[in-house]
N, C-alpha and C positions, 0 to 999 in steps of 0.2 A: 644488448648491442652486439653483434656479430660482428667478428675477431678479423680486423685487416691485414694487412702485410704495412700498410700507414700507423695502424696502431701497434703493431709487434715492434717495428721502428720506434715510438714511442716508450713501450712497455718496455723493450731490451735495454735503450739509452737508461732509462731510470732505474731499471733491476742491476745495471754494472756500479751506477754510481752508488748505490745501495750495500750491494752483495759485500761489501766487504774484502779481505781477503783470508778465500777459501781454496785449501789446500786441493789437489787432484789425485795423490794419492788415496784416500777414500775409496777412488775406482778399484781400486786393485781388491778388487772379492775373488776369492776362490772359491771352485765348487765344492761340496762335500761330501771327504771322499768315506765309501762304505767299505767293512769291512775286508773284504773280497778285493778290496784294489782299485773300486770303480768309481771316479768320481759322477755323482749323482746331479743331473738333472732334472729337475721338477716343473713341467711345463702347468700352468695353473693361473687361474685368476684372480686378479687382487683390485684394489683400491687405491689408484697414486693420482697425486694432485700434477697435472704438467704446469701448470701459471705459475699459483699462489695458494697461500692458504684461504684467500677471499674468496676462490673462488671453487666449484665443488669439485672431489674426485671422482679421473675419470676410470672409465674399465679396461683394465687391460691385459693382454695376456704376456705371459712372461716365464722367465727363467729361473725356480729358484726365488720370486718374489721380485725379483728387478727386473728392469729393461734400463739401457743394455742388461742381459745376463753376467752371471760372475767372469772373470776374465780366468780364461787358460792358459797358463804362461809353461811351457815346456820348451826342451834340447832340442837342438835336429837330433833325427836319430833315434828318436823316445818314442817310446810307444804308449797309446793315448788311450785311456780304457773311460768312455763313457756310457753311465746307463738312464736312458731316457725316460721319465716315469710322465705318463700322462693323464693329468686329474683335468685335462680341459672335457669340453662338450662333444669333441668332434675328434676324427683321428689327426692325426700329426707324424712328423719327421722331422731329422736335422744332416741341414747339407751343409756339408766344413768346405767353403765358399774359397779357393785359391787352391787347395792341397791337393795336390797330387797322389792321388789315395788310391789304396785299395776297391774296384770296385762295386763289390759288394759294400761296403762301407758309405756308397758316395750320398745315400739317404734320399734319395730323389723316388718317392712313392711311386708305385705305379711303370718303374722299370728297373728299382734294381733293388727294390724292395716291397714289402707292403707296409700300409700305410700303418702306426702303431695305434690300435682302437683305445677308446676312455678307459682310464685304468688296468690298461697295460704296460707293459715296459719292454724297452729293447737297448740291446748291448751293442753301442759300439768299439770296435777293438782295432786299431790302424797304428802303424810307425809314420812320423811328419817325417820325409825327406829334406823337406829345406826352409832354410831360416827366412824369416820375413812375420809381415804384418797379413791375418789374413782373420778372418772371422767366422762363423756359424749362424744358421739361421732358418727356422721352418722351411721347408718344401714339400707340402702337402696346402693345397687351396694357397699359395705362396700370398696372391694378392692383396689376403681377408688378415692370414697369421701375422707376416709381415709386418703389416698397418697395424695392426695391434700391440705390437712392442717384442713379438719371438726372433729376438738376434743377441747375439755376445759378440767376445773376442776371444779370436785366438792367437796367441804371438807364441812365435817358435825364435828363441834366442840361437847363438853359436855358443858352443864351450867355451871360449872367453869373451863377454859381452863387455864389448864398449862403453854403454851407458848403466848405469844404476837404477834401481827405480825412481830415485828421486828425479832423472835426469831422462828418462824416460816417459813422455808422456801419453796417454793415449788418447785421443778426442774422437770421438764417436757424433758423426752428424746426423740430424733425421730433422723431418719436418711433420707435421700432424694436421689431419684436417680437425679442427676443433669448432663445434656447435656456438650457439647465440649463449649459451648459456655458461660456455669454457671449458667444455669435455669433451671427451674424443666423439666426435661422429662416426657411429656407427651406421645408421640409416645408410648411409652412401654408399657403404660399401659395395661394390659390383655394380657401379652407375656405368650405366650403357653408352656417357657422355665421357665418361676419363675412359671407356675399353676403348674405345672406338677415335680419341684424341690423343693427349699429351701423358695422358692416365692416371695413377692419382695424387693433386698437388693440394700439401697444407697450408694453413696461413699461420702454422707457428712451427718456431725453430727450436730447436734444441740440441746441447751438446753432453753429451752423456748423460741421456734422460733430465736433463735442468734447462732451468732458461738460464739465457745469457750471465754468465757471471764473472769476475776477477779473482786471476790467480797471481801466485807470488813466486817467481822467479831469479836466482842471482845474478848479478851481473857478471861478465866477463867466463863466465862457464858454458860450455857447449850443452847443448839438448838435443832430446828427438821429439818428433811432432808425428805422433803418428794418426792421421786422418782417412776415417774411414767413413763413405758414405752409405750412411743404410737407408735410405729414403726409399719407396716404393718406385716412384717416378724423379725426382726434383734432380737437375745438373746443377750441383753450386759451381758460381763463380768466384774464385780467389786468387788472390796477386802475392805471390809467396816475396817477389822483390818488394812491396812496399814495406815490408819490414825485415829487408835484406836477410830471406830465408835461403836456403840451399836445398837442391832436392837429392835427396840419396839414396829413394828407391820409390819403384811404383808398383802397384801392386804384389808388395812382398821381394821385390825382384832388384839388389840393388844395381846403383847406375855403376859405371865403370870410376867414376871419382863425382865428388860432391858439385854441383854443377847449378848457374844463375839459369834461372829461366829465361830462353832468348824470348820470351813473347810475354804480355799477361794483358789480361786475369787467366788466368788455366782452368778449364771445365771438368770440375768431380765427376763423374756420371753417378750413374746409379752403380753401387758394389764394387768404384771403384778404389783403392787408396792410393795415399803419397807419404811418403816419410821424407818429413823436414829436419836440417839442421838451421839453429838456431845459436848465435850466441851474441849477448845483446849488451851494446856499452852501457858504461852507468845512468840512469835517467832516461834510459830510451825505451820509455813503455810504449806499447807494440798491441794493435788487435786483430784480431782474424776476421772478415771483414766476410761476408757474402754480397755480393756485386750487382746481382740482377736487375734488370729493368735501370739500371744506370745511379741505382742508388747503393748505399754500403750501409747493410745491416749486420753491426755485431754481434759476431758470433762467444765467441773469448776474449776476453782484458788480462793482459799480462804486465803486472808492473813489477819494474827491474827495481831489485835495489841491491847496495855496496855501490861499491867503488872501486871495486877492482875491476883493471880494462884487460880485456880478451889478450890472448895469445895466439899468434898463429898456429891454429890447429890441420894437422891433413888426415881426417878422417876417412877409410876406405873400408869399406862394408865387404867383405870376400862374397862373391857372386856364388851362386847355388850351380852344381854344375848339369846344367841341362843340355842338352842335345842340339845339336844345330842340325837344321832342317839342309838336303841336298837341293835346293831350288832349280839344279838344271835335270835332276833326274824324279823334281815331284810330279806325284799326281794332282791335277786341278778339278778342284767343283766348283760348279757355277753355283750361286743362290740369288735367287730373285724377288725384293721383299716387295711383293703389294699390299693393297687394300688402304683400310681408315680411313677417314673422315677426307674429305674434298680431294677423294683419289678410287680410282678404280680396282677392285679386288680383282678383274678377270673371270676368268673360270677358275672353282675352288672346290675341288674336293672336300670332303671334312665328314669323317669315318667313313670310309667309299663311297657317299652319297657325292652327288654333285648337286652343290647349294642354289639355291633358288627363289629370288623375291624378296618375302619376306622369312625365309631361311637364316638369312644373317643376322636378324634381329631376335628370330623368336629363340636362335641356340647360342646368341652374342659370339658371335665368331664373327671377325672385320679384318684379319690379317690372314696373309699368307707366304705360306716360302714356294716357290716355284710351282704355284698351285697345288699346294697343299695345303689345308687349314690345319693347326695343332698338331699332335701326335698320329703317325701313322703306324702300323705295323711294319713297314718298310722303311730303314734306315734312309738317310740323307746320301748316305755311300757308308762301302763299308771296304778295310784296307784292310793287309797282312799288318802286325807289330814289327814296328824300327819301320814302316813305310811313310815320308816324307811328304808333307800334304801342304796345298796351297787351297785356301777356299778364295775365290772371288766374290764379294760380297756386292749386290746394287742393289740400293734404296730405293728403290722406285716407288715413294710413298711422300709424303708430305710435311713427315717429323723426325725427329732426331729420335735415334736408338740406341741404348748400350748392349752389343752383343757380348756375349760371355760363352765362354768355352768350357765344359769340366773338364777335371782330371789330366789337363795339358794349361801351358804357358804356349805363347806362340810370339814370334812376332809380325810387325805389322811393314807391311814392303813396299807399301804403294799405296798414296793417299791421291787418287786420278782428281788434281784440279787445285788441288791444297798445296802450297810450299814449306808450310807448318811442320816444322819437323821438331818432333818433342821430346828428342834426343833417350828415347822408352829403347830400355833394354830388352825388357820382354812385359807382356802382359796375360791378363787372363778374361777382360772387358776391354773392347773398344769399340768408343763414338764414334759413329757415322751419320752425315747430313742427308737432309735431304738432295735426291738425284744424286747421292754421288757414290763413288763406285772405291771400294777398298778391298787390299790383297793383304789374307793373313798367310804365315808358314808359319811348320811346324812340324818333329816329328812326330807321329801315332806311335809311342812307343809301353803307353799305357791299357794293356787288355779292358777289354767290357765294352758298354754300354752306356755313351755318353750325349749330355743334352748341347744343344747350341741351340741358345735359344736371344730374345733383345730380356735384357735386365730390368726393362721396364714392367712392372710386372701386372699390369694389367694386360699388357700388347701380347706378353707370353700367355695368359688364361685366356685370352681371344684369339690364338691361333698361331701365333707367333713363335714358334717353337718344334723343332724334331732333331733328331739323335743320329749318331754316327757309330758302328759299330771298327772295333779294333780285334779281329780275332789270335 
């Protein structure tokens, strides 16, 4: 019987009441460091069950033997020696997804590196700038690795961290397209039906590689929740006030003080995070709830116990110091996203050809940015460093997109039509609807060769994607 979103509902309800309580710490694997200094990662294929044990394992690719991979917990300031060993089939890369990096380092095949072939290795060597929640994850065939289980984390603490590990959580969301039989579908992969749509969406959920399960919590004690979506495509929906959460940063980037969400449920996108506080009176077990389609599927079970009641706490996360963009003296690009399904691509270039017919089908290219299909030889624009930039972004497509920036945070200035205002300090992903039109800033104060591409990552391998040069 082939695996619902009515029966994951199902299967989750009864996997919490089950699970027991099992601790989160487990998460915390480090990678293994070699002699040389360099913590090692081992991209490679294994055998993990995502259900049950009833049910068979499926294939996947991974970090070191997991998905998520080991967690990277380093300072601001530290400098971060990774060596990439590839025992997959095909070549690979890893792009450190938030960091404002060196880049040469930023791992993105095919423009600021080459791709690391089967049984090779490659070093990477970066200092983190700033504290936050950020993570790593294949960028070679992004779509295929991705979906396969190639991501981690990586958290960059300050010199005196607020929270403990024990008090530190980390939740890692993903969904899985899983077969009739309860293993990952592969066949699907690069279906011409999620390039060309919503891209590609599972019908099971998972939070740090497991299904739905109960954890144990103290009462009256502050926590962080740090949630991060790695899904290929999927937006979760969650309501951080139903279980009176606080938000204290987004995407790595804290807020100015700990703050209720003026709206809910809030939309994860794809790549994108939120760091929750949490501190829960006695008896008030609490779950993290995905919202879609108007139902609440559990995602985590948190049950409090003691008896001890909270303390007024004023947690304030010191902000990373980034650059404020000159907005009356930026430069502005326009970007114009067509194509996909029950929307018109226009004219589209795609490798200096101009497409044609049955062009878009036979090279799966459906998206475009200002008529351009995928990567050009020609940047998107290209500015001096410390130059002050404003992209104007319109959707002129038919679905929801997470755009992501590398190697910059920006923010966001103008949502034309929205009065949502998500009180986001700075970001490095943001949602945009369809027809509607949004203004990022920011300054280009990071040399190289950077992608801006939508996070969905099927929309980015069908054309959805090209680079901004910083010289």
């Amino acid at each position: 019987m082939a695996l619902t979103r009515r029966q994951f509902m199902t299967n989750s309800a009864t996997g919490i009441a089950g699970a027991g309580a099992l601790s989160l710490v487990p998460f915390q694997v480090f990678a293994a460091m070699a002699e040389d200094g360099f913590l090692e990662l081992t991209a490679k294929e294994v055998q993990k069950n995502l259900i049950s044990e009833e049910y068979p394992a499926s294939t996947l690719w991974t970090y070191n033997g997991e998905s998520p991979g080991p967690q990277i917990r380093v300072k601001r300031g530290e400098r971060v020696k990774v060596r990439l060993i590839n025992q997959l089939s095909e070549p690979t890369s890893i792009h450190w997804h938030g960091i404002r990096i060196d880049n040469a380092m930023d791992g993105v095949s095919g423009l600021t590196q080459d791709a690391v072939l089967p049984g090779e290795t490659f070093d990477y060597d970066f200092v983190v700038p700033d504290v936050g929640t950020y993570w790593y994850h294949a960028h070679t065939k992004t779509w295929n690795q991705v979906a396969r289980g190639l991501y981690g984390v990586l958290i960059v603490e300050d010199d005196e961290e607020i929270f403990d590990l024990e008090h530190d959580i980390v939740l890692v969301l993903d969904d899985w397209r899983l077969g009739q039989d309860g293993t990952l579908d592969i066949l699907s992969l690069g279906s011409t039906v999620d390039w060309s749509h919503e891209g590609r969406l599972g019908n099971w959920l998972t939070i740090n590689g497991r299904p739905p399960h109960e954890n144990e919590i103290n009462a009256g004690e502050p926590y962080r929740l740090r949630l991060i979506n790695a899904s290929n495509a999927r937006s979760f929906e969650i309501d951080p006030n139903s279980f009176k959460a606080k938000i204290i940063a987004f995407d790595g980037q804290a807020t100015p003080e700990a703050q209720t969400l003026a709206y809910s449920p809030m939309l994860l996108g794809p790549a994108q995070r939120v760091d929750l506080l949490v501190q829960p009176q006695p008896g008030e077990n609490f779950s993290i709830n995905e919202m879609s389609d108007g139902q609440n599927y559990p995602l985590v079970n948190f049950r409090v116990l003691g008896e001890k009641k909270p303390e007024t706490v004023d947690i304030r996360i010191a902000p990373n110091p980034l650059p404020e963009p000159d907005i009356e003296n930026a430069l502005t690009f326009k970007l114009h996203m067509s194509g996909g399904a029950m929307n018109s691509i226009g004219d589209a270039v795609f490798n200096g050809e101009q497409l044609e017919g049955e062009d878009f089908i036979n090279f799966k290219q459906f998206w475009a940015f200002n008529g351009v299909v995928n990567l050009s030889d020609e940047p998107f624009f290209a500015v001096e460093r410390n130059q002050s930039v404003i992209i104007e972004v319109f959707n002129d497509t038919s679905f929801l997109h997470a755009m992501h920036a590398h190697g910059h945070h920006f923010r966001v200035i103008e949502r034309v039509g929205v009065d949502i205002d998500e009180g986001m300090p700075w970001r490095d992903t943001f949602m945009i609807g369809a027809r509607q039109t949004t203004r990022i800033a920011f300054v280009a104060d990071n040399p190289g060769k950077w992608l801006f591409h939508c996070h969905m990552l099927e929309h980015a391998a069908a054309g959805m994607i090209t680079w901004f040069d910083v010289s």
